[in-house]
N, C-alpha and C positions, 0 to 999 in steps of 0.2 A: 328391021333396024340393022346398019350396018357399023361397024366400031369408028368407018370414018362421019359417021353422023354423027356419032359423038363427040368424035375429034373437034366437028367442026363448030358445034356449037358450046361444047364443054372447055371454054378457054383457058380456065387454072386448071384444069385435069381435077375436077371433082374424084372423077370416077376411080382415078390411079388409088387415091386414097382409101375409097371404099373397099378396093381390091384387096387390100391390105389388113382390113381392120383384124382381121385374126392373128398374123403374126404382131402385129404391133398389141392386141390385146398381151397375147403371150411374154412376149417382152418385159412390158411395164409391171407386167405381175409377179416374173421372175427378176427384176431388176434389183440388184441390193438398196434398198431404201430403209431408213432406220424407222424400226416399229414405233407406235408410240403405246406407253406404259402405264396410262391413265387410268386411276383405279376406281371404280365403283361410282362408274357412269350409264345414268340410268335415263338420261335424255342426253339427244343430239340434234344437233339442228343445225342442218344446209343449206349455206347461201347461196345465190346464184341465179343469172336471168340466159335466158337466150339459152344458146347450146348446153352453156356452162351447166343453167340448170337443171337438165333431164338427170345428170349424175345424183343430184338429190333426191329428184323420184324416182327414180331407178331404186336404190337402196333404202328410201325410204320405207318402198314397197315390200323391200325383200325382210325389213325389218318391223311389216306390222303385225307380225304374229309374233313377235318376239317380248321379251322383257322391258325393251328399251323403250319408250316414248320417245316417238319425233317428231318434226315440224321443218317443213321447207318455207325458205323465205325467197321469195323473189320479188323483193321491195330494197323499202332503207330500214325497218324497224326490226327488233328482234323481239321475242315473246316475252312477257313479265315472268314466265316460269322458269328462264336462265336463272340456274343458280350454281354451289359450287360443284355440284354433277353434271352439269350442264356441258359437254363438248360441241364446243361452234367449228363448222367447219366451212370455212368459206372457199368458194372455187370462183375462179374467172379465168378461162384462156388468156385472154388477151393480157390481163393484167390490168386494164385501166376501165374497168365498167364503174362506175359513177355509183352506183347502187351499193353494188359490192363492198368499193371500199368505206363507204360510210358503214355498213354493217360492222366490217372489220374496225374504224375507229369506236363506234359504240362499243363494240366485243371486247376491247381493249379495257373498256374501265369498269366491265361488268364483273362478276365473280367466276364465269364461265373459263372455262380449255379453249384455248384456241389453236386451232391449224390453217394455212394458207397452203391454195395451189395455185398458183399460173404457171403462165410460159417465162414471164417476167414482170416490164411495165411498174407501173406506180407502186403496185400488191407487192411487190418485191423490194422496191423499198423501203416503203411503211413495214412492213415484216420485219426485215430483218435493223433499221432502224429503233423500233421499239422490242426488239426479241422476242418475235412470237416464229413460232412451230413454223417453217414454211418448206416448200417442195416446187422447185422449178420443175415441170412437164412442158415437153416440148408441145407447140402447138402444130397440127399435121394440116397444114393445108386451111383448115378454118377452124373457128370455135366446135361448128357442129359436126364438123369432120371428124373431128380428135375424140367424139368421146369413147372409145375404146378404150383408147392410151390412158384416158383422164379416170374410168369406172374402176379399172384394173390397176392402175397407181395407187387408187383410194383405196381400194378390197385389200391390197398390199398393206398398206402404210396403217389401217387400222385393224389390221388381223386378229391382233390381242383383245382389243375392244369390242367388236361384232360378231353376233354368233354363227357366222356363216365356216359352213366346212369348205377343206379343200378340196374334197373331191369334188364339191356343186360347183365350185368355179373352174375344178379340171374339165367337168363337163358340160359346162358352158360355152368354153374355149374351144375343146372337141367340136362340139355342135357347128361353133363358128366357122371351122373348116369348114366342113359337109356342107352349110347353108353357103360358105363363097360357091364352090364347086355349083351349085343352080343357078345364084342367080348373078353373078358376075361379069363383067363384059367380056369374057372369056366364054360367053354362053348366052348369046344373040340367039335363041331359039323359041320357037313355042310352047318347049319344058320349062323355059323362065318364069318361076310363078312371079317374080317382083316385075318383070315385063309387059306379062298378061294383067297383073293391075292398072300397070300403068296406061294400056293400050285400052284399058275399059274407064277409067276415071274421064269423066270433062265435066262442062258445066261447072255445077258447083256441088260438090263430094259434103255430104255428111256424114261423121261418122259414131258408130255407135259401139260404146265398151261395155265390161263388167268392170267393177271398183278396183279390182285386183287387177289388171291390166290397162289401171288408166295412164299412166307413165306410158305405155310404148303408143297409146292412141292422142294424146296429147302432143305427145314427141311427132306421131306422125304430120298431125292438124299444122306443125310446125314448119316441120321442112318441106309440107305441101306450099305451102306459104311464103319460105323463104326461097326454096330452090324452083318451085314451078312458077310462083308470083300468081297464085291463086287462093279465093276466099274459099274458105274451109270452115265446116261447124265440125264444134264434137261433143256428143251428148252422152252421159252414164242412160245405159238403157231401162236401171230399173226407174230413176226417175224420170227419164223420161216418156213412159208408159205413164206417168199420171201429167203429163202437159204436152209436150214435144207432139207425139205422135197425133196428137188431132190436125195437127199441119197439112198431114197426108190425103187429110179429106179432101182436098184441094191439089188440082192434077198440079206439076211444075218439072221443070230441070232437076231437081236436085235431084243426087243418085246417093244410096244409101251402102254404107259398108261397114260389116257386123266383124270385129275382132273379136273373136270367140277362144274362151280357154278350155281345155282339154279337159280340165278337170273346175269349170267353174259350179259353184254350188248349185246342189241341188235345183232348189228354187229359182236360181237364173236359168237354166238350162230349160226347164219349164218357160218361163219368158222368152228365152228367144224362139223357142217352138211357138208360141201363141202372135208374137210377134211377126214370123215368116209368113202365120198363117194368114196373117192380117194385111199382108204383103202382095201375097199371092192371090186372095182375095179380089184385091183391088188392083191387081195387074202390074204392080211398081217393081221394079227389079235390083234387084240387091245383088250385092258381094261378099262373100264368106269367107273370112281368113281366120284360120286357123292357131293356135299356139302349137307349138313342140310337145310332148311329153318331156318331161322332168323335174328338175325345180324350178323355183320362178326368178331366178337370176338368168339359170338358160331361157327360159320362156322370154322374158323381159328383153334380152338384147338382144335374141336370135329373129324375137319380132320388129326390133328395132331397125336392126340389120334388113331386114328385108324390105319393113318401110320405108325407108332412107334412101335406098336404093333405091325403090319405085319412083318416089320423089323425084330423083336425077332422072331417071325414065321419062316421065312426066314430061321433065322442061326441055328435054329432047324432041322431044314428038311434037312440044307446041313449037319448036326451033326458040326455044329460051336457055339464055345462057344462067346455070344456075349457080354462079359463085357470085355476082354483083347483088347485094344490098342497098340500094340508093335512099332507097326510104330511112331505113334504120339508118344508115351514114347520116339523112339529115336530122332526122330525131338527137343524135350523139352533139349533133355540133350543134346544140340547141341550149345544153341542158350542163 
């Protein structure tokens, strides 16, 4: 692949974006933004669909070993456990996702905290309208482009609140350089791991996580989706070793790829070894990706980063241009 092949099929410059997500992380997270002060909050709950959403599994994840109880919402409803601990935090790029703002109207007369993020759009002015907590972030090229800007706004803006340290998100952000440096269109090579996925995915990709890395594998299933305009499964491996995997008995297309963490538990680790075995067995061929070493903030976006990238990759090699949405545009003017 040559960068004018991307040129030529990548029309809004996806990729310029991608290029970037590490300075623009860094940015957003050093940007003065005012903390918020909310005291002895012990649920939170993230709205948000499409791109918007992954910011809520992202942290949802980074906070399920923590004190806090959460719940992502990517509907219209919010939980009956909102109460006056409760911090709702709604995100929508665009500002005008349909879902979202009905969240935010409900949120409004619940007992809950509330915070608003877009770029602007409707969210912005029901915000600031009825006085609730908002934060304009710029939107970078597309919903799912931005979420650097958008994870690293949040990690900012509720600093006080989540028990995430700094130095896990300085090294995060670290990581993030190092991971542009492989796999960026500055680096058309065969050392490209996010290139080599891409150059191996077709058909139709199934993918398989651990619980604790289901955000970057869902995230993935997504922008295979949006930006390649391919059908994608993605399955949690431990359940699906009790249904899923009898499928295999049966030769097909699909190709299988295992996101693996570095440090996933014991007993997974055992599973994907039994699972390989069961693989190799039967002659089906799989793909192994890897997590980072660290925490799982850097684990989480540095896989993100990588798969999002592959995605662009993707819809290069099929000559697809991956910034049109057509589908989702007719769904929006539907509803």
């Amino acid at each position: 692949m040559k960068i004018s092949d991307i040129q030529r099929y990548d029309s809004k410059k996806m990729y310029e974006s991608y290029d970037n997500w590490a300075e623009v992380a860094q940015k957003n997270y050093n940007k003065d933004l005012p903390k918020i002060q909310f005291k002895n909050i012990d649920h939170i709950v993230f709205a948000g669909v499409g791109g918007s959403g992954t910011v809520g599994d992202v942290i949802s994840s980074i906070l399920s070993k923590k004190n806090i109880h959460t719940n992502v919402v990517k509907g219209y409803l919010l939980p009956k456990t909102v109460d006056s601990n409760t911090l709702i935090v709604t995100t929508s790029v665009s500002g005008n996702s349909k879902e979202i703002l009905t969240v935010l109207q409900n949120a409004k007369k619940s007992k809950g905290k509330l915070l608003a993020f877009s770029s602007g759009g409707n969210m912005k002015k029901y915000s600031v309208k009825n006085k609730i907590s908002y934060y304009q972030i710029p939107e970078i090229h597309s919903p799912r482009a931005s979420f650097s800007g958008y994870v690293y706004s949040i990690l900012n803006v509720l600093e006080d609140v989540i028990p995430v340290k700094k130095r896990d998100i300085k090294e995060s952000i670290d990581q993030l350089v190092k991971t542009k440096k492989k796999i960026s269109s500055n680096n058309l090579t065969n050392s490209n791991p996010a290139l080599s996925l891409a150059k191996w995915i077709s058909h139709f990709p199934i993918i398989y996580y651990p619980s604790g890395l289901h955000s970057a594998a869902i995230r993935f299933k997504n922008s295979l989706q949006e930006n390649a305009k391919m059908h994608v499964f993605a399955e949690d491996i431990i359940e699906s070793s009790h249904n899923g995997i009898v499928s295999w008995e049966k030769r097909s297309k699909i190709k299988p790829i295992l996101i693996m963490g570095k440090d996933d538990y014991t007993k997974t680790k055992e599973r994907w070894e039994v699972v390989k075995e069961f693989f190799n067995l039967n002659k089906i061929q799989y793909n192994e990706i890897h997590s980072l070493n660290g925490n799982i903030l850097t684990k989480l976006v540095n896989l993100i980063y990588l798969l999002d990238y592959s995605s662009i990759y993707r819809a290069i090699l099929s000559k697809t241009d991956p910034t049109p949405v057509k589908a989702i545009d007719f769904i929006k003017s539907r509803i």
